[in-house]
DRENRO-770044 format. One line per 5 residues: number of its first residue (from 1); their letters; for each residue x, y, z of C-alpha. Coordinates in nm, 4 decimals, always signed. Layout:
BEGIN
NUM	a	X:Y:Z  ... .
END
This chain:
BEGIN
1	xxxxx	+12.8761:+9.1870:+12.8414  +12.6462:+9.4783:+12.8055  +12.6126:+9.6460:+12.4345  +12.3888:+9.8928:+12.3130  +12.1606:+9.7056:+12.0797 .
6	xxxxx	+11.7793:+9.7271:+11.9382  +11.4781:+9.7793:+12.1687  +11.1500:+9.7293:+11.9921  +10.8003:+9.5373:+12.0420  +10.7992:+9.5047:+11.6490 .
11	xxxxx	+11.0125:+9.2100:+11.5871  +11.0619:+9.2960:+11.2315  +11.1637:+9.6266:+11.3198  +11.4760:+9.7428:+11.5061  +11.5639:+10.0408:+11.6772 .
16	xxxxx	+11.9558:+10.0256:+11.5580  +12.0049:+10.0784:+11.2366  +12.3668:+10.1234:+11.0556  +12.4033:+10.4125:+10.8673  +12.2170:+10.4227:+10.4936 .
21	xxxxx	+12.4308:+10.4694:+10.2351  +12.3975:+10.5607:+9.8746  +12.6000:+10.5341:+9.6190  +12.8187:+10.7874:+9.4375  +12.9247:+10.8353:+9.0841 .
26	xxxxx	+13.3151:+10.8006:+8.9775  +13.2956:+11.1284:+8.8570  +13.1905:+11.3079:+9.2029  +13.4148:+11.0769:+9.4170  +13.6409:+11.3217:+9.6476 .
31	xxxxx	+13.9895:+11.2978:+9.7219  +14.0856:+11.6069:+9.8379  +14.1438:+11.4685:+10.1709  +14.3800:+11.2102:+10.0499  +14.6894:+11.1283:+10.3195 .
36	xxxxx	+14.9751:+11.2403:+10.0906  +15.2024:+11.3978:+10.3298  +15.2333:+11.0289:+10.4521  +15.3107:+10.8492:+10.1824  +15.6605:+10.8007:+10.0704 .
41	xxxxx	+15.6149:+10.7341:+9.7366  +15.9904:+10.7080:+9.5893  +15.9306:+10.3752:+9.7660  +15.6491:+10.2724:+9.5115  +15.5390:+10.1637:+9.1825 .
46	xxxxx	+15.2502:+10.3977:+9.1707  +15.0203:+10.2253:+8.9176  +14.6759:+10.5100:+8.9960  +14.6702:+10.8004:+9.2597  +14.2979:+10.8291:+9.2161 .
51	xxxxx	+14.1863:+10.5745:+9.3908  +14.5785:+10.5325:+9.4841  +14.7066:+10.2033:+9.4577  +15.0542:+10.1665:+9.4558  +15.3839:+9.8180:+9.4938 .
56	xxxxx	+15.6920:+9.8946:+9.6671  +15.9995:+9.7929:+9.4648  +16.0916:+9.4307:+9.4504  +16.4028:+9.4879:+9.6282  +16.3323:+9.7060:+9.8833 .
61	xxxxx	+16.0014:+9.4411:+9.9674  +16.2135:+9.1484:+10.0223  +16.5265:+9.3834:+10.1831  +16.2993:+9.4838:+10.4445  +16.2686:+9.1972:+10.6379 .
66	xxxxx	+16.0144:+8.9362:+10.8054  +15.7766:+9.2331:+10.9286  +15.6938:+9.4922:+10.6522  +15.6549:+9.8770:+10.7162  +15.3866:+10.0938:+10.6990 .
71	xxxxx	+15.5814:+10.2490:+10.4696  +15.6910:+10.0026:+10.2749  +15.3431:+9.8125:+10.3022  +15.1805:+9.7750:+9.9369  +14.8383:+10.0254:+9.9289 .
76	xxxxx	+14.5338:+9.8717:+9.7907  +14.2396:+10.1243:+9.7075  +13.8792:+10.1389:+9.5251  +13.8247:+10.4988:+9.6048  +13.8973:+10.7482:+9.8306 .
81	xxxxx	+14.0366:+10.7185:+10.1816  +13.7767:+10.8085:+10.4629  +13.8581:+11.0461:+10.7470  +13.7027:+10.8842:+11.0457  +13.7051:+10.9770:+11.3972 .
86	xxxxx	+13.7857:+10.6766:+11.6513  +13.5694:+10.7868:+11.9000  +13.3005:+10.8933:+11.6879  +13.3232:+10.5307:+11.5111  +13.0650:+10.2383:+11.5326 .
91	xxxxx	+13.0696:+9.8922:+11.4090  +12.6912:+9.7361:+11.3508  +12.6751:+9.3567:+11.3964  +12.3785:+9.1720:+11.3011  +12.2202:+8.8366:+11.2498 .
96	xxxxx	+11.9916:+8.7236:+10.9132  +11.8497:+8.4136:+11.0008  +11.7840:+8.1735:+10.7205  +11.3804:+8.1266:+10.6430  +11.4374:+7.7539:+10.6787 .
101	xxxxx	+11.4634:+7.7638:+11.0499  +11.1423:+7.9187:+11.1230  +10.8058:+7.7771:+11.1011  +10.6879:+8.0902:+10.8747  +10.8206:+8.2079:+10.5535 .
106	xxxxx	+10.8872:+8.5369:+10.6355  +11.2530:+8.6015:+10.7396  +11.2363:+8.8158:+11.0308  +11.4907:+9.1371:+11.0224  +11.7987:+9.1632:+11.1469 .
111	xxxxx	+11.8445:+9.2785:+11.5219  +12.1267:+9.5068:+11.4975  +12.3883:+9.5445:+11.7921  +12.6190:+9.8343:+11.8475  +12.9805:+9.8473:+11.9696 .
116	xxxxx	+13.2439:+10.1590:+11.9938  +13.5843:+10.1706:+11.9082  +13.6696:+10.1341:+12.3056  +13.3838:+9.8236:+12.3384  +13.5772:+9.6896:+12.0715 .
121	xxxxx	+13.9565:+9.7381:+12.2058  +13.8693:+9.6848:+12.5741  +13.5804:+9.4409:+12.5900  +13.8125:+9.1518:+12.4858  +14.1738:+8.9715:+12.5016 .
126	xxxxx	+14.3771:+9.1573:+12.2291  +14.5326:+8.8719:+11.9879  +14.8198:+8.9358:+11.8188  +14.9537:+8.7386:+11.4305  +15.1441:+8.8019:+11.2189 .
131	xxxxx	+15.0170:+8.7454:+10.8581  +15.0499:+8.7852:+10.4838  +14.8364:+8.9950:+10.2839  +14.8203:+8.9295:+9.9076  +14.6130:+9.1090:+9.6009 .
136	xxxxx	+14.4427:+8.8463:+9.4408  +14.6016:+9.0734:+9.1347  +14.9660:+9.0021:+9.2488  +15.1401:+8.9374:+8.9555  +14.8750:+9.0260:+8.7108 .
141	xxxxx	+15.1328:+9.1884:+8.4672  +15.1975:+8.8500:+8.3831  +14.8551:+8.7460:+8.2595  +14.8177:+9.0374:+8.0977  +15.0978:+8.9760:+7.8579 .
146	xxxxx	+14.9182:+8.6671:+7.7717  +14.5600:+8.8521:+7.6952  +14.3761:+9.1484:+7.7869  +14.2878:+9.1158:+8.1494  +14.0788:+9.3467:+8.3749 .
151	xxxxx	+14.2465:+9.5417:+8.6487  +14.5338:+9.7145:+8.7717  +14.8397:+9.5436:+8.6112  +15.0142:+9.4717:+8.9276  +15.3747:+9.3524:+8.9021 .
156	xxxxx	+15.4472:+9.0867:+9.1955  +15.4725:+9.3771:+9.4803  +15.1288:+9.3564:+9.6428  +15.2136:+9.1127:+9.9288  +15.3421:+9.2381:+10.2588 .
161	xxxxx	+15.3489:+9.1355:+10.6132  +15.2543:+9.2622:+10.9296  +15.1510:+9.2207:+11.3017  +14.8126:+9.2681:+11.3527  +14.6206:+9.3126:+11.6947 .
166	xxxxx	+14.3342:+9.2938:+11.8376  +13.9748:+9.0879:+11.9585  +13.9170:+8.7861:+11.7589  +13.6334:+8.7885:+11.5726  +13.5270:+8.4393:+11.7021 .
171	xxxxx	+13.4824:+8.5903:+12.0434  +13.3130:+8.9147:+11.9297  +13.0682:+8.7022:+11.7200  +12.9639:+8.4350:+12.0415  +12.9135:+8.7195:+12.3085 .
176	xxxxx	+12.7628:+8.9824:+12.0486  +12.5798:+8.7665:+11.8045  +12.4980:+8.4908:+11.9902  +12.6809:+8.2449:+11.7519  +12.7642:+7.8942:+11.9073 .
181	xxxxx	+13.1070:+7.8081:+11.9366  +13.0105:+7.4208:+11.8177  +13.1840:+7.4012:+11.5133  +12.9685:+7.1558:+11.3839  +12.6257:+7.3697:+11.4194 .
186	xxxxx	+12.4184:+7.3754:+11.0801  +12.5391:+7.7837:+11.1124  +12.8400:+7.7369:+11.1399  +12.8543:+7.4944:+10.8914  +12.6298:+7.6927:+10.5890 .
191	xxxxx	+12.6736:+8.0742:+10.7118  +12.8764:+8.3652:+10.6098  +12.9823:+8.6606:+10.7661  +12.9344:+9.0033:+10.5527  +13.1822:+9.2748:+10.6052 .
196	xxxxx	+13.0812:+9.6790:+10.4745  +13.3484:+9.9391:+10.5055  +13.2893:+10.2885:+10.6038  +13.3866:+10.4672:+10.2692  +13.2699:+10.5229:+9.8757 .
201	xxxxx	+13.3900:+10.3495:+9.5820  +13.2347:+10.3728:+9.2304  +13.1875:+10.0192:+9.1634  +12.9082:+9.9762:+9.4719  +12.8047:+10.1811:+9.7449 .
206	xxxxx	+13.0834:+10.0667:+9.9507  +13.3296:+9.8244:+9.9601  +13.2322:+9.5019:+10.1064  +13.3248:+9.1233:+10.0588  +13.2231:+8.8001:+10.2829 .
211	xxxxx	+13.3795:+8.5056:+10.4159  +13.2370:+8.1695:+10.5061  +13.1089:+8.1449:+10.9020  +13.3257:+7.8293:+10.9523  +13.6319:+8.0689:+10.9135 .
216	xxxxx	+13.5617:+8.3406:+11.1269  +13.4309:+8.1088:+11.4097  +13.7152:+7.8828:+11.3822  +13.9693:+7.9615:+11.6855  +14.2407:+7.8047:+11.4659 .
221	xxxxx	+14.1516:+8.0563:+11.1761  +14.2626:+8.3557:+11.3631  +14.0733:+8.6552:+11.1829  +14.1023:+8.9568:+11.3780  +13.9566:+9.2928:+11.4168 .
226	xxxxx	+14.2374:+9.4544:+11.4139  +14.3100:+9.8213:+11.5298  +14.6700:+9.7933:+11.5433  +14.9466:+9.6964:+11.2249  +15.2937:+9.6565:+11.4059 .
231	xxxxx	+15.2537:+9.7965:+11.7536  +15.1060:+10.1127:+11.6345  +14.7417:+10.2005:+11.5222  +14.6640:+10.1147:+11.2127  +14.7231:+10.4284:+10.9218 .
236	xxxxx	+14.4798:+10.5868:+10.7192  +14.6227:+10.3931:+10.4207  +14.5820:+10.0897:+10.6035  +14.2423:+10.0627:+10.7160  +14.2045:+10.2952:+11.0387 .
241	xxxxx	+14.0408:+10.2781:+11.3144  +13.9310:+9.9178:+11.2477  +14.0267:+9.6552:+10.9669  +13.9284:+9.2873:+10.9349  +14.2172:+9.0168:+10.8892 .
246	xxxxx	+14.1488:+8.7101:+10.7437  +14.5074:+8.5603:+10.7010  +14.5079:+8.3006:+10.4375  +14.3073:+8.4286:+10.2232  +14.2982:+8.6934:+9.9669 .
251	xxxxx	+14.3521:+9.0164:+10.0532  +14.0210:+9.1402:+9.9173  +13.8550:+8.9655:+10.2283  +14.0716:+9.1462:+10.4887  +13.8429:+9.4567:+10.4524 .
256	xxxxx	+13.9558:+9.7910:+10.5757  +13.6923:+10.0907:+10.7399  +13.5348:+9.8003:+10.8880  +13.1792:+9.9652:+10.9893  +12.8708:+9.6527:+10.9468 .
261	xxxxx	+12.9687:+9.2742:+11.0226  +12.6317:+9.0860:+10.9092  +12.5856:+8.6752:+10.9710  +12.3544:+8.5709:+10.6755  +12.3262:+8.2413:+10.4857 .
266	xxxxx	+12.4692:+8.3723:+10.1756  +12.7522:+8.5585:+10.0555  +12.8031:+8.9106:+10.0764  +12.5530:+9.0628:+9.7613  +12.8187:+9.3735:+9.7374 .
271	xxxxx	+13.0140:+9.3815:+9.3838  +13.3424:+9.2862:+9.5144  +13.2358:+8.9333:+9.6121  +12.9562:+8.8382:+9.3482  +13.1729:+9.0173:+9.0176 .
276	xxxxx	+13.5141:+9.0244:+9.0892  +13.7681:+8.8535:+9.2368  +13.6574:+8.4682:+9.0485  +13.8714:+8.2789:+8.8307  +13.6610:+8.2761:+8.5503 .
281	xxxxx	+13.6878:+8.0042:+8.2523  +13.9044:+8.0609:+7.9824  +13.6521:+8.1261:+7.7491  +13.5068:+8.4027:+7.9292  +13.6433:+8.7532:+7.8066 .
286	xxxxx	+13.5168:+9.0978:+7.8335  +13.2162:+9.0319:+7.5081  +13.0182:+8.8010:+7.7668  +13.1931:+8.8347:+8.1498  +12.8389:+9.0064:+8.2312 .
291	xxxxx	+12.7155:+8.6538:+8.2040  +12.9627:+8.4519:+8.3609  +12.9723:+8.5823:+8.7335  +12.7615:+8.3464:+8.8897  +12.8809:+8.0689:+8.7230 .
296	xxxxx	+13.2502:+8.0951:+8.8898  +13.3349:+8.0472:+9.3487  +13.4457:+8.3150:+9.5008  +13.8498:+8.3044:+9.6097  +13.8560:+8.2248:+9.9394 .
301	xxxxx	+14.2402:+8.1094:+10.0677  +14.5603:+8.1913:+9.8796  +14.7561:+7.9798:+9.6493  +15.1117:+7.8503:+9.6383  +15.2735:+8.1841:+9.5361 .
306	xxxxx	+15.6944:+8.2232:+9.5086  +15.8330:+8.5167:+9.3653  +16.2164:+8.6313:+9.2532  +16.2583:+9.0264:+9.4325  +16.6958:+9.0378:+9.3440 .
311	xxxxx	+16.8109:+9.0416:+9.0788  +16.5723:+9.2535:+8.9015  +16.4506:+9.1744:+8.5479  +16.7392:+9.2536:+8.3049  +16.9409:+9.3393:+8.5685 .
316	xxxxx	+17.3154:+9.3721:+8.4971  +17.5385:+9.1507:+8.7491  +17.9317:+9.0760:+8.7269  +18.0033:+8.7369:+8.5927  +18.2921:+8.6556:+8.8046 .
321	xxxxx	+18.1073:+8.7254:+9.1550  +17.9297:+8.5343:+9.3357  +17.5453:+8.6474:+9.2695  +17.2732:+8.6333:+9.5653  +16.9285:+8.5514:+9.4793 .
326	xxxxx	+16.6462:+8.6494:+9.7156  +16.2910:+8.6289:+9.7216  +15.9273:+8.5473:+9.8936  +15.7284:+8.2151:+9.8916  +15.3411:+8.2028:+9.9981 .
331	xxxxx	+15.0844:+7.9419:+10.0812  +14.7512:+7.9591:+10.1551  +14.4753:+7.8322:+10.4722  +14.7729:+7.8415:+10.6828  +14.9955:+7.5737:+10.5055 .
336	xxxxx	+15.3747:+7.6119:+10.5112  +15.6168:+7.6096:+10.2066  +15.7502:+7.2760:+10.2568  +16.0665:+7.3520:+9.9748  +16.1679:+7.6969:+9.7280 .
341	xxxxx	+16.3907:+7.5091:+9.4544  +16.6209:+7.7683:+9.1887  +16.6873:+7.6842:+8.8496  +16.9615:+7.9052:+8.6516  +16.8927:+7.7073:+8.3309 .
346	xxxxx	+16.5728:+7.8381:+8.2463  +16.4204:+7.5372:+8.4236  +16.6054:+7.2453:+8.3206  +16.7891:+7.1621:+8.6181  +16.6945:+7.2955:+8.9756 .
351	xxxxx	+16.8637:+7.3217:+9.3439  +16.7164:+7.4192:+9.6625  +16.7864:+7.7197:+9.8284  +17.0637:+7.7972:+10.0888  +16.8493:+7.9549:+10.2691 .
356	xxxxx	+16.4503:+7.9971:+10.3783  +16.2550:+8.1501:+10.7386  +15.9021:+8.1022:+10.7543  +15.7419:+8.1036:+11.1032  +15.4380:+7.9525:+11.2557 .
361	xxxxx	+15.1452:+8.1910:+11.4725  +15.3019:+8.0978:+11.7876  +14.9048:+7.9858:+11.9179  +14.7608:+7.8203:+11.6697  +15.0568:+7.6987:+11.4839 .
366	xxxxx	+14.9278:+7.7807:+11.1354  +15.1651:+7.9527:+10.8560  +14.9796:+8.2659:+10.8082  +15.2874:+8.4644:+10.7307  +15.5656:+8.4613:+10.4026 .
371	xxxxx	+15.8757:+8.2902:+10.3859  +16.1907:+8.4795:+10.3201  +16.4557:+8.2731:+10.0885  +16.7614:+8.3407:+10.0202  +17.0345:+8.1554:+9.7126 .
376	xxxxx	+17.3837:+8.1876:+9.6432  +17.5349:+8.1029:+9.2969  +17.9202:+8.1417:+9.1971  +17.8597:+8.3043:+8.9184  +17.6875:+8.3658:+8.5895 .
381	xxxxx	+17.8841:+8.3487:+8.2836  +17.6091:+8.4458:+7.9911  +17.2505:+8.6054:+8.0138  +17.0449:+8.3835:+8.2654  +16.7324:+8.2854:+8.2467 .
386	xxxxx	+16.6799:+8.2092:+8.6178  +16.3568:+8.0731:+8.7427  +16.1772:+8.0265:+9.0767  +15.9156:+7.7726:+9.2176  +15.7690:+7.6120:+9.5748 .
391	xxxxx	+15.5008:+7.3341:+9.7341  +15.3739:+7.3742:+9.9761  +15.3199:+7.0929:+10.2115  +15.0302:+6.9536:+10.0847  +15.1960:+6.9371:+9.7842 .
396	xxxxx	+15.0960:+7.2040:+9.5845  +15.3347:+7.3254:+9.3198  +15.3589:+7.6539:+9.1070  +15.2304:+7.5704:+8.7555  +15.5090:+7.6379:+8.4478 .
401	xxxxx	+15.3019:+7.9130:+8.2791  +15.0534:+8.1894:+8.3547  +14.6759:+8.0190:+8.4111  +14.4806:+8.2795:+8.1487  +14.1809:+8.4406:+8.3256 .
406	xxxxx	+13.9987:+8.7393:+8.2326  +14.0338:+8.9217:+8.5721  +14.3970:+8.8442:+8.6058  +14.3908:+8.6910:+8.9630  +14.5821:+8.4183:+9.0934 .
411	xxxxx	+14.8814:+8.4070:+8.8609  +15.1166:+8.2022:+9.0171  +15.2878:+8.0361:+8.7591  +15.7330:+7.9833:+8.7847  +15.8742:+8.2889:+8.8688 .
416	xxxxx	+16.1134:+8.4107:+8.6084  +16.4251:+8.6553:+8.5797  +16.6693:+8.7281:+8.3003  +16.9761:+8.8858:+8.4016  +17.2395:+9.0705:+8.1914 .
421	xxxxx	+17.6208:+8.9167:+8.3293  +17.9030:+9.1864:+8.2649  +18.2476:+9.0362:+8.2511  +18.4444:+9.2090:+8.4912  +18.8501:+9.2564:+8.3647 .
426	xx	+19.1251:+9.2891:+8.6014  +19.3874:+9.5477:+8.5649 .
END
């Protein structure tokens, strides 16, 4: 395949170059080009319109089926959303070799390759999954009522799933980068793979984040460029003209504006990956967090996740009448929920659900997408503590409380809802 890439006798210069960027202050962020029109927000919590980040409702989430809307999608932001032209649109993709495999000391520089929107969506076989994305923050809301945490205070709404299409990364990275499809190359095996969006964001210069090179190289792991969210291209909101997917893991990996793709052997340096989204110790709060980064891995795949959608908390539900509990179940690297089990005792005794549809990629047989669950009960005579929970089927279980962090990520402890019976008198 023929790409537009560096020409140069200087092999520590190169001809390509992605585009510089500098950082802008908070304060002189714009968002006067914001897609508003589009968004239907009576469908959302609406937790910041500047950078807008905003849940759909717990009901209308789980009502909506399998596939999630656009519309219905949760919206994840860190500043404002670029306009961007698809034809006008390039994505950079580079190599940084490691020092330790030349016979200098001098790491050369990188060798920059250039595709277009239409090398990108014609060049190769357009894949097509269907996959979760989840905040790391799901659920914060519930940490936070432990201690101060740091971030938006999500409720459990920022998890949705679509169909995503288009090239696999895998392939783009062999016939563009040169990378070897042996999955046990020393590359393969100590690499990462940098991602930089084409936007602003006041943290960093952009938004950017990294996953390991064994992932994306990994035919089985199934990230995708993707260009298109179910059948249609992808939205401003959502990431257009070009998105990365990287089902299984957090959602903060799966980064949208997708302009620079860089192979280097270590993680991504941008802000998003080195100081933020870590579990950090218990200890750690927001006195001495400036000193803790480095000490904590960055999240990489999800974690067993199960969440209650109906009833809502404190809702009011007839006591004589059969009451139908639904609700979502997660697991991450591809594992499936192997059981949801429902307690309406606060936890003392627990059955399994009536009902539960989670479906494997259809290629590579992996559970990248939510399961849907579904429980009956006759009836509820007195306020109900009714609680939640799922392995997955490597085992993993939902703790019984909220894991404290600082950042308020990963809370994925028992899911719980009190509801408010009403006893309903016949005439």
């Amino acid at each position: 395949m023929d790409f537009q890439h560096s020409h140069s006798d200087n092999p520590h210069t190169s001809a390509i170059h992605p585009p510089e960027k500098h950082r802008i202050q908070e304060s002189n962020l714009n968002y006067s080009n914001e897609p508003t029109p589009t968004r239907p927000l009576s469908n959302y919590i609406v937790h910041c319109h500047t950078p807008f980040n905003a849940e759909p409702q717990l009901p209308l989430l789980v009502n909506s089926g399998q596939i999630t809307p656009a519309d219905v999608f949760f919206k994840r932001n860190h500043g404002p959303i670029p306009d961007i032209t698809l034809d006008d649109h390039k994505v950079y993709i580079g190599v940084k070799q490691n020092p330790q495999y030349y016979f200098n000391a001098e790491s050369p520089a990188v060798e920059w390759k250039q595709l277009s929107m239409h090398d990108i969506m014609t060049k190769w076989p357009k894949a097509t999954i269907t996959a979760s994305l989840q905040c790391a923050g799901n659920r914060r809301d519930g940490l936070a009522a432990v201690k101060e945490v740091k971030g938006v205070i999500w409720g459990a709404g920022t998890i949705s799933t679509a169909v995503w299409s288009g090239p696999r990364l895998c392939d783009v990275l062999k016939d563009v980068a040169g990378v070897s499809s042996n999955m046990l190359h020393e590359m393969i095996r100590d690499f990462h793979v940098s991602f930089e969006a084409d936007d602003h964001v006041h943290e960093d210069v952009c938004y950017g984040s990294s996953i390991p090179l064994r992932k994306a190289m990994d035919p089985a792991g199934d990230v995708i460029l993707a260009y298109e969210m179910n059948g249609k291209p992808l939205s401003r909101d959502h990431g257009f003209p070009l998105r990365v997917i990287v089902p299984g893991f957090i959602g903060a990996r799966s980064v949208k504006y997708l302009q620079q793709i860089l192979i280097q052997p270590q993680e991504s340096m941008s802000f998003f990956q080195r100081q933020d989204y870590k579990i950090l110790p218990p200890w750690v709060n927001h006195d001495n967090v400036d000193q803790s980064w480095d000490t904590a891995a960055s999240l990489t795949e999800m974690n067993i996740q199960c969440v209650i959608c109906t009833p809502t908390e404190k809702e009011v539900v007839a006591s004589s009448k059969p009451v139908t509990i639904k609700g979502y179940a997660i697991a991450g690297g591809g594992r499936a929920v192997y059981r949801v089990e429902i307690s309406t005792d606060g936890g003392h005794t627990w059955e399994p659900v009536d009902k539960m549809e989670q479906r494997p990629d259809k290629k590579s047989g992996m559970y990248w997408a939510w399961a849907l669950w579904e429980k009956t009960v006759p009836r509820m005579n007195k306020s109900t503590e009714i609680v939640a929970r799922a392995y997955d089927s490597s085992g993993n279980v939902q703790p019984e409380f909220p894991i404290w962090n600082y950042r308020g990520v990963m809370n994925n402890a028992w899911s719980r809802v009190h509801t408010l019976p009403v006893l309903q008198h016949h005439m």
